[in-house]
Structure formats: structure tokens, C-alpha cells
Biopython code that builds the backbone (N, CA, C, O; Angstrom):
import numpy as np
from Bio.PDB.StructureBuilder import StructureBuilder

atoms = [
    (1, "UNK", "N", (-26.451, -70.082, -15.051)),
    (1, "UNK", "CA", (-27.190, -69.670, -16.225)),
    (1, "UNK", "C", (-26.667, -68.342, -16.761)),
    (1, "UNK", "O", (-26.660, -67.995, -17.942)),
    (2, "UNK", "N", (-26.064, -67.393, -15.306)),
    (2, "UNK", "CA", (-25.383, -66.200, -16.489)),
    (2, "UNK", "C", (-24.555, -66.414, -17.204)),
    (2, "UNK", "O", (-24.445, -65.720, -18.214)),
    (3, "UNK", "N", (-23.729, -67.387, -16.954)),
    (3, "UNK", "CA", (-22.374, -67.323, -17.837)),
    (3, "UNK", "C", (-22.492, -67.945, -19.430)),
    (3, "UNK", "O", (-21.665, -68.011, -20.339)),
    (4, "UNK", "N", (-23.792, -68.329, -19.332)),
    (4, "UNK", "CA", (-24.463, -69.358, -20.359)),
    (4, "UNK", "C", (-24.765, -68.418, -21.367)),
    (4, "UNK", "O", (-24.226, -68.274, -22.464)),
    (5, "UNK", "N", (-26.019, -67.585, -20.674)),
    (5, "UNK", "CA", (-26.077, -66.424, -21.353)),
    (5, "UNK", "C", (-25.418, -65.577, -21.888)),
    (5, "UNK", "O", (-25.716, -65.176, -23.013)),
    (6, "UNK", "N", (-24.485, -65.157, -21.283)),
    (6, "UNK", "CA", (-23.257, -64.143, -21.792)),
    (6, "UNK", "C", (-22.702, -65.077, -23.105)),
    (6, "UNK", "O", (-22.698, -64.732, -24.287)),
    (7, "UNK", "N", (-22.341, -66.074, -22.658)),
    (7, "UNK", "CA", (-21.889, -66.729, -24.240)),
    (7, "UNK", "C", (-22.585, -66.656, -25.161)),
    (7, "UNK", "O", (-22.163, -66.279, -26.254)),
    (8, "UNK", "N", (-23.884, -67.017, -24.934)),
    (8, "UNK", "CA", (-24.793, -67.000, -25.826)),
    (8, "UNK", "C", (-25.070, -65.870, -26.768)),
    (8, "UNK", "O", (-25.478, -65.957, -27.926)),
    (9, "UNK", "N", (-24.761, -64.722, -26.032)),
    (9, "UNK", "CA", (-25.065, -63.384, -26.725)),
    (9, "UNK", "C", (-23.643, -63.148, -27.358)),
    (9, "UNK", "O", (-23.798, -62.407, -28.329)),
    (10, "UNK", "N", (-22.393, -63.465, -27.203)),
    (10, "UNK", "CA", (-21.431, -63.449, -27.613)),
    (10, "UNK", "C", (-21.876, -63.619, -28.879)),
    (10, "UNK", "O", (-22.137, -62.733, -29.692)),
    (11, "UNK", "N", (-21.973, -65.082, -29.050)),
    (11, "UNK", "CA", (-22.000, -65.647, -29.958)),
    (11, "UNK", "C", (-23.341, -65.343, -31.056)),
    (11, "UNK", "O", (-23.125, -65.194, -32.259)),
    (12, "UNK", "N", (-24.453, -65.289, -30.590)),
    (12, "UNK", "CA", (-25.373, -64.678, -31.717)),
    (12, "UNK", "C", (-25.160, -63.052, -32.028)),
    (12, "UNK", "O", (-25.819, -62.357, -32.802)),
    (13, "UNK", "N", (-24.002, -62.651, -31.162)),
    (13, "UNK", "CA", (-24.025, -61.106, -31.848)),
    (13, "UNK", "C", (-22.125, -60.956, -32.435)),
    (13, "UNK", "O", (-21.321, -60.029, -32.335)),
    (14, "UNK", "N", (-22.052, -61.896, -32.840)),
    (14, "UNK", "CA", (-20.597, -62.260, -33.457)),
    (14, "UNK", "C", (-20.960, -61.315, -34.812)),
    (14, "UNK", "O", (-22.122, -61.292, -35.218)),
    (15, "UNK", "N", (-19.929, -60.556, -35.472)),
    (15, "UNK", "CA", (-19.906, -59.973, -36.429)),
    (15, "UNK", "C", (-18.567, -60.151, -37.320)),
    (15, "UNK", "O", (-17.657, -60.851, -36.875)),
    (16, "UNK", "N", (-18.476, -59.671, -38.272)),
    (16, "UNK", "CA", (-17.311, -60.330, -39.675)),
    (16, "UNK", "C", (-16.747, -58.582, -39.052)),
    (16, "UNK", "O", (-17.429, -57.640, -39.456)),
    (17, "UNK", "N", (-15.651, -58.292, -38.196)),
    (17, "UNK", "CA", (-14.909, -56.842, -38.369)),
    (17, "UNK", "C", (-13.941, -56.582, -39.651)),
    (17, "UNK", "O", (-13.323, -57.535, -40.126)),
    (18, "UNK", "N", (-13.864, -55.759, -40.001)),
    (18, "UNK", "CA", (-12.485, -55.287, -41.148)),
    (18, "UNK", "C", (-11.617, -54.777, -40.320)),
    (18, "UNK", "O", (-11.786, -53.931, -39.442)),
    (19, "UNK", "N", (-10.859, -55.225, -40.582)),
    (19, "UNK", "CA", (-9.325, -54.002, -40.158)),
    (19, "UNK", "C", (-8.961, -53.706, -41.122)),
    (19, "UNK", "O", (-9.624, -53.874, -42.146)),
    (20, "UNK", "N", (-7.825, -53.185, -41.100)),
    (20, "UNK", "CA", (-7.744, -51.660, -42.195)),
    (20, "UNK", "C", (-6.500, -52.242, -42.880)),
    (20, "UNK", "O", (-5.821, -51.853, -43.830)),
    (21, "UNK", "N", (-6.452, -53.070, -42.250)),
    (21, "UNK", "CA", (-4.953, -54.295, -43.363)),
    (21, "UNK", "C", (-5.891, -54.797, -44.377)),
    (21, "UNK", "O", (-5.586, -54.700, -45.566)),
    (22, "UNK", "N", (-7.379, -55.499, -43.896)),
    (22, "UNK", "CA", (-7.912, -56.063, -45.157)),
    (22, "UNK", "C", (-8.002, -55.425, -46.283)),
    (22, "UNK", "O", (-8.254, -56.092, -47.287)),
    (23, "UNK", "N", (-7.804, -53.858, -46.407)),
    (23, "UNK", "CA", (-7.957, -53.098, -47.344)),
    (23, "UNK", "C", (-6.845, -52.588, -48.380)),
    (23, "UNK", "O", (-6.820, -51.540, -49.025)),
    (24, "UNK", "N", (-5.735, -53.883, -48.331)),
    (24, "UNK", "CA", (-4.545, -53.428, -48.782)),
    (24, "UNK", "C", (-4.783, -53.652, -49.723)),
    (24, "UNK", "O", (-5.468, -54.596, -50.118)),
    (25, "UNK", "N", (-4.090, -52.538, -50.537)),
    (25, "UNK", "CA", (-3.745, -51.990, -51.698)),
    (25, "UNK", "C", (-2.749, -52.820, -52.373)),
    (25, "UNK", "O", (-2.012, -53.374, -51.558)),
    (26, "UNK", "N", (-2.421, -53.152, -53.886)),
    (26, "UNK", "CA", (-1.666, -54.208, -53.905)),
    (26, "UNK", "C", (-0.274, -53.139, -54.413)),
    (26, "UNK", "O", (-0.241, -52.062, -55.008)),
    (27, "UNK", "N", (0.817, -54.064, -53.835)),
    (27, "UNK", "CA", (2.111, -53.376, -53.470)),
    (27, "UNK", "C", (3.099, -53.399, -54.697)),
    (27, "UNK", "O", (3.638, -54.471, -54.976)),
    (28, "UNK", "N", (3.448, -51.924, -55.679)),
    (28, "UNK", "CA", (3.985, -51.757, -56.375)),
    (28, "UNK", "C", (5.290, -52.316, -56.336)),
    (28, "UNK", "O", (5.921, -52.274, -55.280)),
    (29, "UNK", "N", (5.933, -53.008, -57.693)),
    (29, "UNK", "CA", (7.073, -53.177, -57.432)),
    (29, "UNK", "C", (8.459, -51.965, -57.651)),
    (29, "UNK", "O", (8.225, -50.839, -58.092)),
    (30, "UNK", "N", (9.688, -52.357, -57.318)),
    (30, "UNK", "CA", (10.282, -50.982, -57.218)),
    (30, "UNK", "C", (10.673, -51.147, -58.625)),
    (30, "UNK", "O", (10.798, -52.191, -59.264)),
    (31, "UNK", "N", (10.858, -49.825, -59.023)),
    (31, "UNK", "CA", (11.742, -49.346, -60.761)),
    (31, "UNK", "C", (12.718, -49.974, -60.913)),
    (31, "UNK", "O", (12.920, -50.292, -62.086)),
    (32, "UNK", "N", (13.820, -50.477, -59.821)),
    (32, "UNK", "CA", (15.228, -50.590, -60.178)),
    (32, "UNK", "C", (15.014, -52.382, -60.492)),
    (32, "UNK", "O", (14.115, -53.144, -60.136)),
    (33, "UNK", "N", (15.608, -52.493, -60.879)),
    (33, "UNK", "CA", (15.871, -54.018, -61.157)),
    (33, "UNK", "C", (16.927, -54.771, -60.404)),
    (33, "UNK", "O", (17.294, -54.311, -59.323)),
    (34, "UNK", "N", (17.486, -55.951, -60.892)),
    (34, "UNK", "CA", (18.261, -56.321, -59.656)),
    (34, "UNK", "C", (19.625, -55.874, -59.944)),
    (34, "UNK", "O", (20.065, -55.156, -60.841)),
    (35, "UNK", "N", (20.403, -56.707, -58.578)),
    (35, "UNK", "CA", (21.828, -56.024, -58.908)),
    (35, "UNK", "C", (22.330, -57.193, -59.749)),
    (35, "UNK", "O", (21.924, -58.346, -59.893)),
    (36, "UNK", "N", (23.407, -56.465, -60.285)),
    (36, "UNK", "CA", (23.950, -57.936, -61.345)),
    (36, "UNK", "C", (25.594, -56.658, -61.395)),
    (36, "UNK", "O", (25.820, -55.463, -61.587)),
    (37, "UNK", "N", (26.531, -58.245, -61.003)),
    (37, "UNK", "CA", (27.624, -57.669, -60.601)),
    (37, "UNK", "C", (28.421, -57.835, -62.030)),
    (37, "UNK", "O", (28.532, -59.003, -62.405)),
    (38, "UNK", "N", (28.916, -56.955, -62.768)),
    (38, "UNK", "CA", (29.581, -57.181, -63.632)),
    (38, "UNK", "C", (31.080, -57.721, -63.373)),
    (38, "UNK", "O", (31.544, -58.739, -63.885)),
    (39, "UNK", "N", (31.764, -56.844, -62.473)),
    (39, "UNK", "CA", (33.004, -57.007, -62.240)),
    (39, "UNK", "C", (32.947, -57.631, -60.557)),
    (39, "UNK", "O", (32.964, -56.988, -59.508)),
    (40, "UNK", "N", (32.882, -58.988, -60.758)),
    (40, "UNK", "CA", (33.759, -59.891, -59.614)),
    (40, "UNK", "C", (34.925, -60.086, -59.524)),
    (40, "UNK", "O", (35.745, -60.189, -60.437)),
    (41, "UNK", "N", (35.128, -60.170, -58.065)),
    (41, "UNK", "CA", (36.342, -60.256, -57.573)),
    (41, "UNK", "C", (37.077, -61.740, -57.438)),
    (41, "UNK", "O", (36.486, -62.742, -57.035)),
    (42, "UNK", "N", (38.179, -61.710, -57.761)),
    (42, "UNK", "CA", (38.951, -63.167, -57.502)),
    (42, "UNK", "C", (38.645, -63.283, -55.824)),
    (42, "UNK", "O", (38.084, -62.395, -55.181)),
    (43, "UNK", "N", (39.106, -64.496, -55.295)),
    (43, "UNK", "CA", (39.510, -64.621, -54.032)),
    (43, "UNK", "C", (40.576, -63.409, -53.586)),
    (43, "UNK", "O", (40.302, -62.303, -53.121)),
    (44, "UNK", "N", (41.839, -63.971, -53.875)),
    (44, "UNK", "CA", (42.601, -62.859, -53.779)),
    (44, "UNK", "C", (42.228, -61.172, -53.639)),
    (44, "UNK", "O", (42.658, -60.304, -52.879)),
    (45, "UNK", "N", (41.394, -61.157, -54.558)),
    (45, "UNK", "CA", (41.178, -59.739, -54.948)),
    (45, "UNK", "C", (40.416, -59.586, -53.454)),
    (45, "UNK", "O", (41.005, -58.967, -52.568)),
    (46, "UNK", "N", (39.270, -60.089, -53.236)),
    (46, "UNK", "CA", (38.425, -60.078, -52.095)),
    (46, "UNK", "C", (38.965, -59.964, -50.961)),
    (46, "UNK", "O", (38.554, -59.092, -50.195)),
    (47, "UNK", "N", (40.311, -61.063, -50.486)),
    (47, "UNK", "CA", (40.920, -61.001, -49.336)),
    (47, "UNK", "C", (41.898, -59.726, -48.867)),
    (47, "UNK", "O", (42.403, -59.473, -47.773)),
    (48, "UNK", "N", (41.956, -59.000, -50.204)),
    (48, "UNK", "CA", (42.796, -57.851, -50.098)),
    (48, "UNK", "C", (42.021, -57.035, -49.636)),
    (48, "UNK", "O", (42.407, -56.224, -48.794)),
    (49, "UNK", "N", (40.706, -57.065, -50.099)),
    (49, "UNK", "CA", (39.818, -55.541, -50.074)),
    (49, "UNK", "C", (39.367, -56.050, -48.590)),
    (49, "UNK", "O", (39.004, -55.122, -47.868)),
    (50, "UNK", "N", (39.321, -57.340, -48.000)),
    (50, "UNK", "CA", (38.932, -57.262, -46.233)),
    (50, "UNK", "C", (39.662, -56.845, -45.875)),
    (50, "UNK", "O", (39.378, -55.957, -45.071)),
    (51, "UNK", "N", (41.490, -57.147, -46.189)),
    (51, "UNK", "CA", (42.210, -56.327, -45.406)),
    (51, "UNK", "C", (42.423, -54.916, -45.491)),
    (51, "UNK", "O", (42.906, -54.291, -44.547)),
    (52, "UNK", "N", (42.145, -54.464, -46.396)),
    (52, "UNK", "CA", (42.068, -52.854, -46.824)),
    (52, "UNK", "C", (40.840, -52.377, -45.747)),
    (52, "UNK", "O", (40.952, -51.256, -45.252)),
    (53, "UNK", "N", (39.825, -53.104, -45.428)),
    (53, "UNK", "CA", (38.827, -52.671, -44.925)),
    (53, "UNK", "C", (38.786, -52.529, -43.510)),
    (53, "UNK", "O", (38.047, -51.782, -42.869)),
    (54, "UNK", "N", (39.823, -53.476, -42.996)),
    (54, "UNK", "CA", (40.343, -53.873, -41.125)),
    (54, "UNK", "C", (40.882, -52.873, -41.043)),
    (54, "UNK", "O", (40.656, -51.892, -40.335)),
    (55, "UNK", "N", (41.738, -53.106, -41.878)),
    (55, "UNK", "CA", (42.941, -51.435, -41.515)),
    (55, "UNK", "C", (42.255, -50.136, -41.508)),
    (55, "UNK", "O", (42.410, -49.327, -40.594)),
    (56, "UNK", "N", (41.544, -49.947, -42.461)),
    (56, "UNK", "CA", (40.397, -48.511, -41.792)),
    (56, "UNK", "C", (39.854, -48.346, -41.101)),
    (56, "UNK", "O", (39.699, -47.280, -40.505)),
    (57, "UNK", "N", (39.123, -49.826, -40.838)),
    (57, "UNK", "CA", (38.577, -49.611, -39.547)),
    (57, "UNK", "C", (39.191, -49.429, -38.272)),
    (57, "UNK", "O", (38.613, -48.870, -37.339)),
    (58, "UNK", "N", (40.110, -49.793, -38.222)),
    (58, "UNK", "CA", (41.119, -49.795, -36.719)),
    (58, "UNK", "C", (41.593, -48.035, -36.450)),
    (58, "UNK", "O", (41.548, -47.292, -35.470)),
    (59, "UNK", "N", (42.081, -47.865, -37.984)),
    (59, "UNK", "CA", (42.646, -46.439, -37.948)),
    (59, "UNK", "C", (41.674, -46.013, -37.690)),
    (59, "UNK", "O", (41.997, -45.375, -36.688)),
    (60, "UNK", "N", (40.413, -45.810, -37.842)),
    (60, "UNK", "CA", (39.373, -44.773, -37.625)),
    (60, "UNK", "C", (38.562, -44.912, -36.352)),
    (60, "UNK", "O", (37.686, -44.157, -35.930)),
    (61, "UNK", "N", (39.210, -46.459, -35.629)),
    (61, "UNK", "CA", (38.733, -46.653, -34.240)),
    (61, "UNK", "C", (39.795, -46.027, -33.149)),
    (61, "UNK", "O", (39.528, -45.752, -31.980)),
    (62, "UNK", "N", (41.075, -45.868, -33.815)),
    (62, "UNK", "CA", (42.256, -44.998, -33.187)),
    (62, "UNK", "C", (41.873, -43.854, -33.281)),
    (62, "UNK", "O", (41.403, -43.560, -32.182)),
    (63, "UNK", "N", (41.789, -42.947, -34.018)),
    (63, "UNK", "CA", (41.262, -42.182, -33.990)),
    (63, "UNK", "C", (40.249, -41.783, -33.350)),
    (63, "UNK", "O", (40.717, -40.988, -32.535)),
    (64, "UNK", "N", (39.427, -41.821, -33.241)),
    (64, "UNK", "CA", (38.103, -41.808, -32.198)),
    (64, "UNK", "C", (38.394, -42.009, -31.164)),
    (64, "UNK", "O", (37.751, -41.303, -30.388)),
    (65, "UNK", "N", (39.266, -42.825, -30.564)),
    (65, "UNK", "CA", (39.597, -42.978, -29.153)),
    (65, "UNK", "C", (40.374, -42.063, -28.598)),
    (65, "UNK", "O", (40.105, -41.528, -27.522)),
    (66, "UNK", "N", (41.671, -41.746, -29.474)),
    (66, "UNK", "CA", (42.646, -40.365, -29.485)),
    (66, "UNK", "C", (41.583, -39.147, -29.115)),
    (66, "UNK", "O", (41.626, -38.642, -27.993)),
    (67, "UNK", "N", (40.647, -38.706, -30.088)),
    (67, "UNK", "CA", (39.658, -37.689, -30.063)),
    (67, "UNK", "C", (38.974, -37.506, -28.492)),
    (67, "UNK", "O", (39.004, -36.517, -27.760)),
    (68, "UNK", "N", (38.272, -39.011, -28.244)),
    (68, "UNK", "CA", (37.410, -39.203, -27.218)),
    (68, "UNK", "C", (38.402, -38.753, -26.134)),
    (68, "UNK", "O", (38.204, -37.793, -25.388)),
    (69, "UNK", "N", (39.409, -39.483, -26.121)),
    (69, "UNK", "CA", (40.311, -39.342, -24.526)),
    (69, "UNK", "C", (40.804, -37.907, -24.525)),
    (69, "UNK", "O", (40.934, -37.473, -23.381)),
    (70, "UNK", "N", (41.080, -37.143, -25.382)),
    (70, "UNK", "CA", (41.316, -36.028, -25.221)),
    (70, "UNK", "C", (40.388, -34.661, -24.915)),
    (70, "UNK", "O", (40.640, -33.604, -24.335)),
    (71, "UNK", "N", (39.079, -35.244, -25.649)),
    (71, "UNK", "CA", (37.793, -34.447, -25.039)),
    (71, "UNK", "C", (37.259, -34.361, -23.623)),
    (71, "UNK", "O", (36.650, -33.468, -23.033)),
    (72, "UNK", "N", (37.806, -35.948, -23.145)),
    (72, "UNK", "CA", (37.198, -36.046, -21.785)),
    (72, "UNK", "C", (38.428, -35.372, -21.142)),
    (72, "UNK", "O", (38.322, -34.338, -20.483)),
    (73, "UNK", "N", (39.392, -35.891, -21.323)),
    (73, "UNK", "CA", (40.816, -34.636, -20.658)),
    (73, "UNK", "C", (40.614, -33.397, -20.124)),
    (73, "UNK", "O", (40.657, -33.118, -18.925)),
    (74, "UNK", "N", (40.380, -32.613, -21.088)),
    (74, "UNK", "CA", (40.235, -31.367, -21.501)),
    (74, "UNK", "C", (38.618, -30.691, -20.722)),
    (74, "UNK", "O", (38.579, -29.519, -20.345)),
    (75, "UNK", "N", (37.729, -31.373, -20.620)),
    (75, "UNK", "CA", (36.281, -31.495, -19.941)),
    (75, "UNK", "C", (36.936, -31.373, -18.419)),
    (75, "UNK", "O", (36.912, -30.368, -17.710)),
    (76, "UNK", "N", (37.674, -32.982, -18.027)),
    (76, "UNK", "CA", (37.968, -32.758, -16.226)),
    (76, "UNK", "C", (38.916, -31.900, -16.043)),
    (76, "UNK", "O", (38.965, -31.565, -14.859)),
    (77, "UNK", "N", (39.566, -31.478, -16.590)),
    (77, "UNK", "CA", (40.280, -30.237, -16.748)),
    (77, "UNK", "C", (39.663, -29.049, -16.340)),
    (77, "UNK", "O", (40.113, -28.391, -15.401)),
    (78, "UNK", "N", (38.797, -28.765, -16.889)),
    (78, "UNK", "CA", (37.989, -27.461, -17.085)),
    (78, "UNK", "C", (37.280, -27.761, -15.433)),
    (78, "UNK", "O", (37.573, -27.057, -14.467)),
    (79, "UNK", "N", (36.366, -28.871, -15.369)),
    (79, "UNK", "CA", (35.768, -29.076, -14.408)),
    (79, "UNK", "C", (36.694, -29.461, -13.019)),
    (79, "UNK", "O", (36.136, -30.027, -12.078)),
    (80, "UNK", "N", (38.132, -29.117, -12.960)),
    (80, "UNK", "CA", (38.916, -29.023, -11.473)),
    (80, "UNK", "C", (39.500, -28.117, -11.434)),
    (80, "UNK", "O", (40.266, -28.006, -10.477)),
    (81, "UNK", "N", (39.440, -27.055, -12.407)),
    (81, "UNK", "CA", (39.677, -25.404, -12.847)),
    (81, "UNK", "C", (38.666, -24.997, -11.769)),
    (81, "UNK", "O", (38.998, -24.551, -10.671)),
    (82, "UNK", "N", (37.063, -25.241, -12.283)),
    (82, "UNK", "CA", (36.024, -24.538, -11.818)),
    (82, "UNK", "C", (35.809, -24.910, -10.583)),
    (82, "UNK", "O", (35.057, -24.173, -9.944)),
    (83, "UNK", "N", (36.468, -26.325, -9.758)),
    (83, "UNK", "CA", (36.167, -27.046, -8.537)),
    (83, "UNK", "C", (36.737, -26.188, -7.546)),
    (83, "UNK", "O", (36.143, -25.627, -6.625)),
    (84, "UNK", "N", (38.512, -26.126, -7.965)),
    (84, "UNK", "CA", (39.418, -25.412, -7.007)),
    (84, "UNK", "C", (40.223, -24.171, -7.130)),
    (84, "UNK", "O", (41.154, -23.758, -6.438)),
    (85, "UNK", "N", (39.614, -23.655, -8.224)),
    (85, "UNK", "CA", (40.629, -22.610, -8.747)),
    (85, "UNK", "C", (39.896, -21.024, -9.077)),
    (85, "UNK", "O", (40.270, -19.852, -9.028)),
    (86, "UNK", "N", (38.918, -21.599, -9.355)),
    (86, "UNK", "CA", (38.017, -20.292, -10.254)),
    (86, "UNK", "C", (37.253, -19.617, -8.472)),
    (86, "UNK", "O", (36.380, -20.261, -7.891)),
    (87, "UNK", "N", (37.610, -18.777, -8.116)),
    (87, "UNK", "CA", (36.868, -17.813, -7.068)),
    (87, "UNK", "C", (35.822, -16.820, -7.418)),
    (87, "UNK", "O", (36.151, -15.853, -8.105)),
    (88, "UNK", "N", (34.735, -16.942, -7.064)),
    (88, "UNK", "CA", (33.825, -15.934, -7.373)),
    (88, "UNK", "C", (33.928, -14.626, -6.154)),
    (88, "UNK", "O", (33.201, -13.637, -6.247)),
]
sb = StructureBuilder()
sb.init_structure("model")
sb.init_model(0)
sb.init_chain("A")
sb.init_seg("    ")
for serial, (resi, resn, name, xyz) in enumerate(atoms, 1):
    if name == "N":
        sb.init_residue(resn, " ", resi, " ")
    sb.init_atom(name, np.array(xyz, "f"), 0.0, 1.0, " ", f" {name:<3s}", serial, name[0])
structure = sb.get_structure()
């Protein structure tokens, strides 16, 4: 009979809650309008500008790696200076 009860009161003390989403505000649209491409690209044109785009990316992933390996160099460097060399 308790568990009867407990439902029971569940249920006659059921209430309608708001959450604070029900209170949405209706959602402005943005100023800009859409994009509209004037100047498209041929195929050609397109396949050039991926390859224009690989090649930077690689160079600028060379780079970064050049940078990186030389930072860490220069770091264990310092840190087998201070291991075996530096005497207090």
C-alpha cells in the first residue's frame, strides 16, 4: 500500500513546470544576407588553387617542424649543460 500511495501523491500533486527555454524570445535574423559568389571558378581554375593550397600547407608544415626540432635541440642542450656541466 506504500508504494501505491507514493504514486498516488505523485500523481495528484503533478504540476505544469516552466523552464526557462519556454520563455524564448523569438530569434532575430542576422543583417547580412547570403553569400552569392559572383566570380566562379572553372575546374581548372579550382584545381590550381588546391594545389596552390597543398604547397602552403606542406611549406608551413616544414617549417614548423624545422622550428619545433630545433627548439627541442636547443632545450636538451641547455638541460645536459645544467645536468653535467654547470657546478654550483
Amino acid at each position: 500500500m506504500g508504494i501505491q500511495g507514493m504514486q498516488a501523491s505523485l500523481r495528484n500533486n503533478k504540476r505544469e513546470r516552466k523552464s526557462i527555454f519556454d520563455n524564448k524570445k523569438e530569434i532575430k535574423k542576422s543583417t547580412y544576407k547570403g553569400f552569392v559568389d559572383h566570380m566562379k571558378m572553372t575546374t581548372y581554375e579550382f584545381h590550381e588553387f588546391q594545389k596552390k593550397l597543398k604547397k602552403d600547407n606542406t611549406e608551413r608544415q616544414k617549417i614548423f617542424i624545422i622550428k619545433s626540432v630545433i627548439s627541442i635541440s636547443i632545450f636538451i642542450a641547455i638541460v645536459i649543460y645544467f645536468l653535467f656541466f654547470y657546478k654550483v
